[in-house]
C-alpha positions, -999 to 999 in steps of 0.1 A, spaced: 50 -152 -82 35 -117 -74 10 -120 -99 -1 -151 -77 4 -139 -45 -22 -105 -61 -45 -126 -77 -50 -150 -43 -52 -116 -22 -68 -93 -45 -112 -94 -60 -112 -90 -94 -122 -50 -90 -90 -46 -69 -95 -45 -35 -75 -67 -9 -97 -91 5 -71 -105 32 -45 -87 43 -15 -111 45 3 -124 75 27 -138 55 57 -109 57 67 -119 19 34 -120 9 23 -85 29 56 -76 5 41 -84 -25 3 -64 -16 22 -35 0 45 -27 -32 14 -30 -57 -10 -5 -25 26 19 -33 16 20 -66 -13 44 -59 10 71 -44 28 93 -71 63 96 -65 71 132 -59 42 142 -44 30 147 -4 0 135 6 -20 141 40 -29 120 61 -66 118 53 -54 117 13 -39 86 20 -67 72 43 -93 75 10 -67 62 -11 -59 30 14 -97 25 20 -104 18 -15 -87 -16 -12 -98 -23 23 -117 -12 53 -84 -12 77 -67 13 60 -54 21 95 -32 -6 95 -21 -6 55 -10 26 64 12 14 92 22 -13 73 29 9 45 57 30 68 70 4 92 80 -14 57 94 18 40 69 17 9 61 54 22 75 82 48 57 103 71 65 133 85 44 160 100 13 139 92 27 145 54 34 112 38 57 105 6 63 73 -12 99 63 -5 101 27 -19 84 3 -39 92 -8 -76 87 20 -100 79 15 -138 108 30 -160 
């Protein structure tokens, strides 16, 4: 299903279209946007503005989303990925 749930919310060069109202769905775009962030390593805030605005103009609000749904932490205006699958 997440493959789906990319491929209806995602161009073919990989940036998000729509950003999805759907909470499961958002759950699904926000763990593959976690992706980009290396575990480990801090990032500030403007970092993670050019990384977000490569998949969409509103990066803005995939930050926020990002946080409020624990795919990443912010402290300080330092951010950290703190969830999200991880490839073993």
């Amino acid at each position: 299903m997440d493959e789906r749930v990319l491929r209806n919310f995602m161009t073919p060069e990989g940036r998000l279209h729509t950003i999805p109202s759907k909470q499961a769905k958002l759950l699904v775009v926000l763990d593959h946007l976690a992706q980009s962030f290396e575990p480990g390593c801090h990032y500030p805030e403007k970092d993670v503005n050019e990384i977000l605005e490569g998949f969409h103009p509103d990066y803005a609000a995939l930050r926020r989303y990002l946080v409020e749904n624990l795919f990443l932490t912010r402290e300080d205006g330092v951010y950290w990925r703190s969830g999200g699958s991880f490839d073993v």
